[in-house]
PDB file of N, H, CA, C and O in Angstrom:
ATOM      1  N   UNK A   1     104.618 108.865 115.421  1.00  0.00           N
ATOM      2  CA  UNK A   1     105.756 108.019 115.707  1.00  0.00           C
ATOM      3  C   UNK A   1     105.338 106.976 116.741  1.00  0.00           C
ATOM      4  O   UNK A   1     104.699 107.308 117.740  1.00  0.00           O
ATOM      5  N   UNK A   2     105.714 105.660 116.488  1.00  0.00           N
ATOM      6  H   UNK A   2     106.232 105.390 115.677  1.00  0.00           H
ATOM      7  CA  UNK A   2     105.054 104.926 117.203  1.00  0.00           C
ATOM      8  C   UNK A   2     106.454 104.090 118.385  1.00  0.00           C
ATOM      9  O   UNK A   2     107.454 103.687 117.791  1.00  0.00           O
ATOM     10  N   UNK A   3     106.416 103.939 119.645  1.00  0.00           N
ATOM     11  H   UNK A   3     105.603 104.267 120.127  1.00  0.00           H
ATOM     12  CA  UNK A   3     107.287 103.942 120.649  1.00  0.00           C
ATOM     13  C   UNK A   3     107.147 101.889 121.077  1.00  0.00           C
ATOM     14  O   UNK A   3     106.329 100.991 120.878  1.00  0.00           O
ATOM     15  N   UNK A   4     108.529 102.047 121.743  1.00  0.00           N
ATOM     16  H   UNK A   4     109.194 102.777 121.904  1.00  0.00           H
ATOM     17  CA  UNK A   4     108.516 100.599 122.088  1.00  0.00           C
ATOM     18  C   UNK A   4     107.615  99.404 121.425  1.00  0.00           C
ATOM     19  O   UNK A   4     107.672  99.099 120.234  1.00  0.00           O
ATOM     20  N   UNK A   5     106.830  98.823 122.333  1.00  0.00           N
ATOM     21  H   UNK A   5     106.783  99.071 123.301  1.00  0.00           H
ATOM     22  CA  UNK A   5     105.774  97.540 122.116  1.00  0.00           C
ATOM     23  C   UNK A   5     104.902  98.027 120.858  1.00  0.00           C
ATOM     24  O   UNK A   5     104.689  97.270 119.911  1.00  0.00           O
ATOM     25  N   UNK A   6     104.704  98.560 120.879  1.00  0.00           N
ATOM     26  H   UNK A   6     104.877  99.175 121.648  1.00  0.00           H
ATOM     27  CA  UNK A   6     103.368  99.186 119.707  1.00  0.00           C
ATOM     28  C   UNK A   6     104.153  99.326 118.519  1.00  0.00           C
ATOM     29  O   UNK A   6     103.494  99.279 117.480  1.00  0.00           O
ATOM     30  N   UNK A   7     105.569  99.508 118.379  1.00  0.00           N
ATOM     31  H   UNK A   7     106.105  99.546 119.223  1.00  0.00           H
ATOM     32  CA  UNK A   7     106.006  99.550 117.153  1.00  0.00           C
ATOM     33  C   UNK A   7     106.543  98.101 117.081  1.00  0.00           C
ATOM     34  O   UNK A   7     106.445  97.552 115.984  1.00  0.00           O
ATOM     35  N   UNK A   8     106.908  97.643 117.754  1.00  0.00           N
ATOM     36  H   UNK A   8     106.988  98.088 118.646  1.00  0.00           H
ATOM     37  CA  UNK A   8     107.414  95.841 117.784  1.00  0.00           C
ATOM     38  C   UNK A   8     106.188  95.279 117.186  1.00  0.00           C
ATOM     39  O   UNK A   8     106.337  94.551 116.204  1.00  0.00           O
ATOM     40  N   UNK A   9     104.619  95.580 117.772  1.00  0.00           N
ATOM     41  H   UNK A   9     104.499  96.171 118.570  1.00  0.00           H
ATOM     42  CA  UNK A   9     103.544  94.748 117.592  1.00  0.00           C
ATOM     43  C   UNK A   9     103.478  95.208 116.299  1.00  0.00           C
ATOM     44  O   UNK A   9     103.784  94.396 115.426  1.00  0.00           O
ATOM     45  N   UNK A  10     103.137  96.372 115.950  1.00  0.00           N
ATOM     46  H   UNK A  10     102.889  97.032 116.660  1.00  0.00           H
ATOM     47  CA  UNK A  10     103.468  96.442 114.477  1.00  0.00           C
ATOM     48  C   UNK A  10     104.286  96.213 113.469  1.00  0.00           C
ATOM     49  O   UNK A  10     103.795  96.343 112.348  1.00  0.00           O
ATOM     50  N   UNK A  11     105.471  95.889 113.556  1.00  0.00           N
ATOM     51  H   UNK A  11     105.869  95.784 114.467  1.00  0.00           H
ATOM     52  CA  UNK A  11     106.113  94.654 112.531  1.00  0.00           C
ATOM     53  C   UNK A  11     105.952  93.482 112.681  1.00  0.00           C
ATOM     54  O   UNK A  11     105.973  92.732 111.705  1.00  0.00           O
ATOM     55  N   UNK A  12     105.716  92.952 114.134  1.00  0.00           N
ATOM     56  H   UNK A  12     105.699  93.562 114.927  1.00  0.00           H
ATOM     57  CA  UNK A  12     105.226  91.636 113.574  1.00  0.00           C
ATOM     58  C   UNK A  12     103.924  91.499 113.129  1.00  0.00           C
ATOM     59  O   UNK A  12     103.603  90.538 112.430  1.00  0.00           O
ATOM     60  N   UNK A  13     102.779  92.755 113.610  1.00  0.00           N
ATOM     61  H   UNK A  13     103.040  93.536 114.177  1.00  0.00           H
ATOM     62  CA  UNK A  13     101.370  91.766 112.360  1.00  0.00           C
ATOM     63  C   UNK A  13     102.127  92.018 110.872  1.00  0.00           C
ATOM     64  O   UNK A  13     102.192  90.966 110.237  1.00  0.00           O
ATOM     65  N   UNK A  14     102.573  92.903 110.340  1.00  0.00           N
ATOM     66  H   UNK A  14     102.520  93.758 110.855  1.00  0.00           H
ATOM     67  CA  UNK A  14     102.740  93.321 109.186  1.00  0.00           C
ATOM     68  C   UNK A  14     103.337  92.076 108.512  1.00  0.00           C
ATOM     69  O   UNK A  14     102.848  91.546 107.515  1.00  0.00           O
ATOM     70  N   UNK A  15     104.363  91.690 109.109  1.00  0.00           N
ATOM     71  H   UNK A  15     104.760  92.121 109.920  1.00  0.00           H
ATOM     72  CA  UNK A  15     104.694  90.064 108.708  1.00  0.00           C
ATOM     73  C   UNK A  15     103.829  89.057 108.040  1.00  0.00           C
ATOM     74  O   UNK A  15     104.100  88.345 107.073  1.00  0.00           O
ATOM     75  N   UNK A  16     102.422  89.155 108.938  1.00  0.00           N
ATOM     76  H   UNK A  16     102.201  89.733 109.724  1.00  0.00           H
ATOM     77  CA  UNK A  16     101.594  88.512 109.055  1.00  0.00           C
ATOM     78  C   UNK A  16     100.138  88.747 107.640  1.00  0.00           C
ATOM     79  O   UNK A  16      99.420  87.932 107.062  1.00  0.00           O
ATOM     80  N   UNK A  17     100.272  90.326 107.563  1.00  0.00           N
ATOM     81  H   UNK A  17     100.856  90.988 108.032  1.00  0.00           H
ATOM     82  CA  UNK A  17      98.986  91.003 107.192  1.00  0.00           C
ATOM     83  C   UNK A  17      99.309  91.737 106.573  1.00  0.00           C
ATOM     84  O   UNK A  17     100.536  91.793 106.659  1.00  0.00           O
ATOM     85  N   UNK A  18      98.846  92.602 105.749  1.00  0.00           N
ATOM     86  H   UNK A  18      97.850  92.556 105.680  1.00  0.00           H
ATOM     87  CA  UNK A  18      99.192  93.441 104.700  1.00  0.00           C
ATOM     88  C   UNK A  18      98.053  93.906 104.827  1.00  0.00           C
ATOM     89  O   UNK A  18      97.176  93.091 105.114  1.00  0.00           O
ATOM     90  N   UNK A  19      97.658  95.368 104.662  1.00  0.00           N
ATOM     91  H   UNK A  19      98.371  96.030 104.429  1.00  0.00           H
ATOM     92  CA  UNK A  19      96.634  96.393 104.139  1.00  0.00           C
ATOM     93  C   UNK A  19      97.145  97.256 102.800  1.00  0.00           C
ATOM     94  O   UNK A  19      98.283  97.223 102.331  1.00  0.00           O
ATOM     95  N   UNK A  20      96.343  97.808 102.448  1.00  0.00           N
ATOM     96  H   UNK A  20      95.419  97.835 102.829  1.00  0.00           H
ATOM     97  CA  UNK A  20      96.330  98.915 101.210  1.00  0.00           C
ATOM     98  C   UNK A  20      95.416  99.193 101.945  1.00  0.00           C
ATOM     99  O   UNK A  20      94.659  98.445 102.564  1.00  0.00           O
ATOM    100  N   UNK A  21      95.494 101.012 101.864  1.00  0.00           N
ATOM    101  H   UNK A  21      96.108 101.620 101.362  1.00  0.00           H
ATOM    102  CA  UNK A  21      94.838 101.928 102.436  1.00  0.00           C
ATOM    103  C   UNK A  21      94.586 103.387 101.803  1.00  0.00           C
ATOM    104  O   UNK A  21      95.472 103.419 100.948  1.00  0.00           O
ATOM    105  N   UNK A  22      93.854 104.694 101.713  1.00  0.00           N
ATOM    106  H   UNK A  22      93.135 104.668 102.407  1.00  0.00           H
ATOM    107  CA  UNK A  22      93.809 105.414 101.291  1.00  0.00           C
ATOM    108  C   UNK A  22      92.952 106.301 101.501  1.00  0.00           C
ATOM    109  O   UNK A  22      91.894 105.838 101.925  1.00  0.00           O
ATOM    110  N   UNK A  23      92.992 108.064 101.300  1.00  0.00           N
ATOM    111  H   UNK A  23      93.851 108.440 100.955  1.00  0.00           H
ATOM    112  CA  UNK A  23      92.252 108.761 101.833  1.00  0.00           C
ATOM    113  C   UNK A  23      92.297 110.231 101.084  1.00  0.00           C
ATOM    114  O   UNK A  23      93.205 111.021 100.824  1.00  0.00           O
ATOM    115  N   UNK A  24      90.782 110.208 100.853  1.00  0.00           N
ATOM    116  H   UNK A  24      90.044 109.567 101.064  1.00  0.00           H
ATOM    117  CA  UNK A  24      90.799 111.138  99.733  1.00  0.00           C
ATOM    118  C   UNK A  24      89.412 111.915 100.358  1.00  0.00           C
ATOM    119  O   UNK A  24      88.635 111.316 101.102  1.00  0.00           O
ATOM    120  N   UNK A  25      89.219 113.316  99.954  1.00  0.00           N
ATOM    121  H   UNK A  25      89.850 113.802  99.350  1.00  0.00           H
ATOM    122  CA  UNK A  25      88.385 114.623  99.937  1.00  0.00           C
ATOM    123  C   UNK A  25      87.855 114.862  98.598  1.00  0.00           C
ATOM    124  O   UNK A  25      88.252 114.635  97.455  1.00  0.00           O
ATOM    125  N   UNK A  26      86.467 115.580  99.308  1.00  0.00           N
ATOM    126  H   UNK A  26      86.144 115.764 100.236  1.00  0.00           H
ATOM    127  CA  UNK A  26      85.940 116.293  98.017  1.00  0.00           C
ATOM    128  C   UNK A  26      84.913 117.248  98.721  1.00  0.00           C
ATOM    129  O   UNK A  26      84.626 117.187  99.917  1.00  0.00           O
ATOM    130  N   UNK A  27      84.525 117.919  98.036  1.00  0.00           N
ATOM    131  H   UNK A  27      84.758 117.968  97.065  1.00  0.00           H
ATOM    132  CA  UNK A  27      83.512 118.929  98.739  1.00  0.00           C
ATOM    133  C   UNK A  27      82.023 118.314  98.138  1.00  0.00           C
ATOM    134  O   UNK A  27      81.747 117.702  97.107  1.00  0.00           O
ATOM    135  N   UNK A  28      81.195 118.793  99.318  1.00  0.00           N
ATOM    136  H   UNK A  28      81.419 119.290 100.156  1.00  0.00           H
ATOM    137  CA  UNK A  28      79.596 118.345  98.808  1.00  0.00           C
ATOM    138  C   UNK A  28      78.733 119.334  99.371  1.00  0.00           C
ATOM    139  O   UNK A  28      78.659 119.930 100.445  1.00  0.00           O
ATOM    140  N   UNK A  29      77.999 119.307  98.106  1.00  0.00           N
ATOM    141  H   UNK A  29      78.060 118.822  97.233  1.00  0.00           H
ATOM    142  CA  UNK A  29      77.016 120.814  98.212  1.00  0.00           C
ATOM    143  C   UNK A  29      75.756 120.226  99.108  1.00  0.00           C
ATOM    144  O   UNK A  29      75.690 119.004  98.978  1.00  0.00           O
ATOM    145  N   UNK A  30      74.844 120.709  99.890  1.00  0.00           N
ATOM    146  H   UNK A  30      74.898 121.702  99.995  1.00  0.00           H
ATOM    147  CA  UNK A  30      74.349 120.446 100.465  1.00  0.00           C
ATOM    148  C   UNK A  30      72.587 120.893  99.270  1.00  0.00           C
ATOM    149  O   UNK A  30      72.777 121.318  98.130  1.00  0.00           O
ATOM    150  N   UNK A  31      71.915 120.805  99.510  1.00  0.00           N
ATOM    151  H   UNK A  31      71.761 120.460 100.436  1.00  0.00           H
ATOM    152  CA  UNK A  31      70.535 121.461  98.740  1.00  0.00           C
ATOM    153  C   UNK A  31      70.193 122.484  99.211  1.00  0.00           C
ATOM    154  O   UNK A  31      69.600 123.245  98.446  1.00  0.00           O
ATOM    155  N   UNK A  32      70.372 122.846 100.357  1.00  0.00           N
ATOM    156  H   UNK A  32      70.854 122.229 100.979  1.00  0.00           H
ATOM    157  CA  UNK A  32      70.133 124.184 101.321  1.00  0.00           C
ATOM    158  C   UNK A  32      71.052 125.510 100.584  1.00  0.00           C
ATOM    159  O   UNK A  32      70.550 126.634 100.536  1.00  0.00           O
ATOM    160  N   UNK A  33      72.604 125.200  99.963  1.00  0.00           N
ATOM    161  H   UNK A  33      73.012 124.288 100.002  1.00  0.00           H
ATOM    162  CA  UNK A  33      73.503 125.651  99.512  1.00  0.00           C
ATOM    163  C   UNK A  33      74.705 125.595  99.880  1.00  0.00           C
ATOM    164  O   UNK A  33      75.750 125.846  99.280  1.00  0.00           O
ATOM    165  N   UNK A  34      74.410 125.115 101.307  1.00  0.00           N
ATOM    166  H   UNK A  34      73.561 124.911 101.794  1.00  0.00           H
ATOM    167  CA  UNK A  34      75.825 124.899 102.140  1.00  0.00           C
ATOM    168  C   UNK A  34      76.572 123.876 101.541  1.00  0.00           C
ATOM    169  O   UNK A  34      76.134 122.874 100.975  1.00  0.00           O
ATOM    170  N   UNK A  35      78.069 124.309 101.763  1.00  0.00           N
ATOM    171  H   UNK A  35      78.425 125.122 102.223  1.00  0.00           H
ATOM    172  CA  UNK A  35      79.291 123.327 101.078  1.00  0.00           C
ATOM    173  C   UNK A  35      79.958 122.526 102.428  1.00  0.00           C
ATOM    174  O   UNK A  35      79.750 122.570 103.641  1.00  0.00           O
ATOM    175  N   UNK A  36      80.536 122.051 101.866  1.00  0.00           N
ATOM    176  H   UNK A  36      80.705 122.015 100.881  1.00  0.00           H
ATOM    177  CA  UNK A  36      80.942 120.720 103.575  1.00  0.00           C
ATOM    178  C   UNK A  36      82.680 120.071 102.472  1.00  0.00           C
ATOM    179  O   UNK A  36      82.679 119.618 101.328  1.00  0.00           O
ATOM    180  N   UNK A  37      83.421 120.205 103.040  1.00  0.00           N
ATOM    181  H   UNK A  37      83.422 120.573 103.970  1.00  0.00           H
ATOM    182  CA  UNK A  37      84.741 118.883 102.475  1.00  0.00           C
ATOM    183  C   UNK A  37      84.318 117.934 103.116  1.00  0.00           C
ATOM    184  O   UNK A  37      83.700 118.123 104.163  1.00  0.00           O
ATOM    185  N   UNK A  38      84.562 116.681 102.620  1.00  0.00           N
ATOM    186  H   UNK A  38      85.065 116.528 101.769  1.00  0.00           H
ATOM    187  CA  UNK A  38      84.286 115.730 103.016  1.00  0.00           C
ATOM    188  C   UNK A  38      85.704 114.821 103.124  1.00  0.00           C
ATOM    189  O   UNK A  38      86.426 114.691 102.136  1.00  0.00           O
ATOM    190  N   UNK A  39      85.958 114.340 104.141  1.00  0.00           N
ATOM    191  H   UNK A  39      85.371 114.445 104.944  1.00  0.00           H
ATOM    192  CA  UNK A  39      87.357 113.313 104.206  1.00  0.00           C
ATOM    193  C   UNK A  39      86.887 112.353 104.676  1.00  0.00           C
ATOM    194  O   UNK A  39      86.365 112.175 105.776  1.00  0.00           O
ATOM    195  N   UNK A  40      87.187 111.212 103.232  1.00  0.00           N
ATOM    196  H   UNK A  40      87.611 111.358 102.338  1.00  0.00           H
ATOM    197  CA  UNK A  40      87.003 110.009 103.485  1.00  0.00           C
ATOM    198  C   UNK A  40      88.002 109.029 103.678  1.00  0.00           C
ATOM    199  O   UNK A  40      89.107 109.553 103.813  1.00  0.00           O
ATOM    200  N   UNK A  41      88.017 107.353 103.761  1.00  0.00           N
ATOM    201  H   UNK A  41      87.118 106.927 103.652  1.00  0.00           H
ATOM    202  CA  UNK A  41      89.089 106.647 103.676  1.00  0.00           C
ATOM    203  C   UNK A  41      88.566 105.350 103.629  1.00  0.00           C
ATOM    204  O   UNK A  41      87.456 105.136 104.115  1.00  0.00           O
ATOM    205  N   UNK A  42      89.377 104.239 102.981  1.00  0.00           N
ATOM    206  H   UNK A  42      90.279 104.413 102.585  1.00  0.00           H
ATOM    207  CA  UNK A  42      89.429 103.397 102.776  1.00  0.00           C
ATOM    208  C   UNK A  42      90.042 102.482 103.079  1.00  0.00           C
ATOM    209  O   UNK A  42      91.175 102.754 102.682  1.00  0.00           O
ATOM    210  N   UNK A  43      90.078 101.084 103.752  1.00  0.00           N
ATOM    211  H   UNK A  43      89.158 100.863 104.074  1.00  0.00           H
ATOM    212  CA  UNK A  43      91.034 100.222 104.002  1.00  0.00           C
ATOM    213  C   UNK A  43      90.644  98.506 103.521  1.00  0.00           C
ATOM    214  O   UNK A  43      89.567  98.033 103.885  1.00  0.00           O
ATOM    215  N   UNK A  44      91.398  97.862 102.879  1.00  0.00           N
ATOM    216  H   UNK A  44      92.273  98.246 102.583  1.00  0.00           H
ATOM    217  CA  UNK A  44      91.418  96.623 102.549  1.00  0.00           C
ATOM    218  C   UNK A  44      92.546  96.000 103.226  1.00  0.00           C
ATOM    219  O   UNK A  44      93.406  96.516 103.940  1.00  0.00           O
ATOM    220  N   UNK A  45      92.345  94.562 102.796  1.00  0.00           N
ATOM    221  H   UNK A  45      91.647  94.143 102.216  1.00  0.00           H
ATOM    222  CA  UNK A  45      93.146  93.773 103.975  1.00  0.00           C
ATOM    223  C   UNK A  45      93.832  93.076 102.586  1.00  0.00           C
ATOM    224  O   UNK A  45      92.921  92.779 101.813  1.00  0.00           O
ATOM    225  N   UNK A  46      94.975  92.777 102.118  1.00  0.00           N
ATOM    226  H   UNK A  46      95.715  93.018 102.746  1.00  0.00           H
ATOM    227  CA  UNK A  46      95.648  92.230 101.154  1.00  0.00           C
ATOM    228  C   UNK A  46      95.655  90.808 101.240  1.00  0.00           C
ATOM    229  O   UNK A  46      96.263  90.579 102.286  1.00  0.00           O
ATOM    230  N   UNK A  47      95.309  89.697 100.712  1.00  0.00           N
ATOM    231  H   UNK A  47      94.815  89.883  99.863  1.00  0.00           H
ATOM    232  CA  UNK A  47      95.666  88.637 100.454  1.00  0.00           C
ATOM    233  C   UNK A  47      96.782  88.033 100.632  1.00  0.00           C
ATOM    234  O   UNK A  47      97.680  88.071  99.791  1.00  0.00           O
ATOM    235  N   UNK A  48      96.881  87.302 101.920  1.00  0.00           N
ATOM    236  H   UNK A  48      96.151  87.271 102.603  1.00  0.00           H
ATOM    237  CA  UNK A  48      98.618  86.764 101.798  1.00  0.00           C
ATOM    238  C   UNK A  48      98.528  85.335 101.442  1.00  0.00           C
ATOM    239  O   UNK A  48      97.821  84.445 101.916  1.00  0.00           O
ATOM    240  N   UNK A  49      99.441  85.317 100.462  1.00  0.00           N
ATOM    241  H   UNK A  49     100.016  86.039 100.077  1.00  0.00           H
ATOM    242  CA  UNK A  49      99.754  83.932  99.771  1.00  0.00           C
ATOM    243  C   UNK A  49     101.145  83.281 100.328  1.00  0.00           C
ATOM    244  O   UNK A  49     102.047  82.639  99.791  1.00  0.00           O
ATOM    245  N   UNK A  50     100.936  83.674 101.455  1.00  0.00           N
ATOM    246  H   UNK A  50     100.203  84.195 101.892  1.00  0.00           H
ATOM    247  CA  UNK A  50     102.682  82.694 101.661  1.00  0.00           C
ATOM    248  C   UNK A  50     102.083  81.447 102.205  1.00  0.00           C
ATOM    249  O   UNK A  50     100.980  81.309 102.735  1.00  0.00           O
ATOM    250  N   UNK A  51     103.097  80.480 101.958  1.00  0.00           N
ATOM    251  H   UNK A  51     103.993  80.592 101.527  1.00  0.00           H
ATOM    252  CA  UNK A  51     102.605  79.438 102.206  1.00  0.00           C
ATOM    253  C   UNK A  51     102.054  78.308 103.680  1.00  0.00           C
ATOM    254  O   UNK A  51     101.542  77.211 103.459  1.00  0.00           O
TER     255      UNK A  51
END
């Protein structure tokens, strides 16, 4: 939950900026035999076309 200024500053970039974001797991075997999850993520910055 985000409080006062920090949530103000965050609607106005959002105004401004747009992301798509996302975050996804998988497990990976190691060669030794060991297993590991792995959590990854992704972020792009959206194209704003306003004028």
């Amino acid at each position: 939950m985000l409080f006062g200024w920090q949530h103000d500053e965050l609607r106005r970039r959002q105004s401004t900026r747009s992301y798509s974001f996302g975050l996804y797991s998988y497990v990976y075997s190691d060669p030794s035999g060991q297993q590991f999850e792995v959590l990854d993520y992704w972020v792009n910055q959206v194209a704003n076309n306003a004028p």
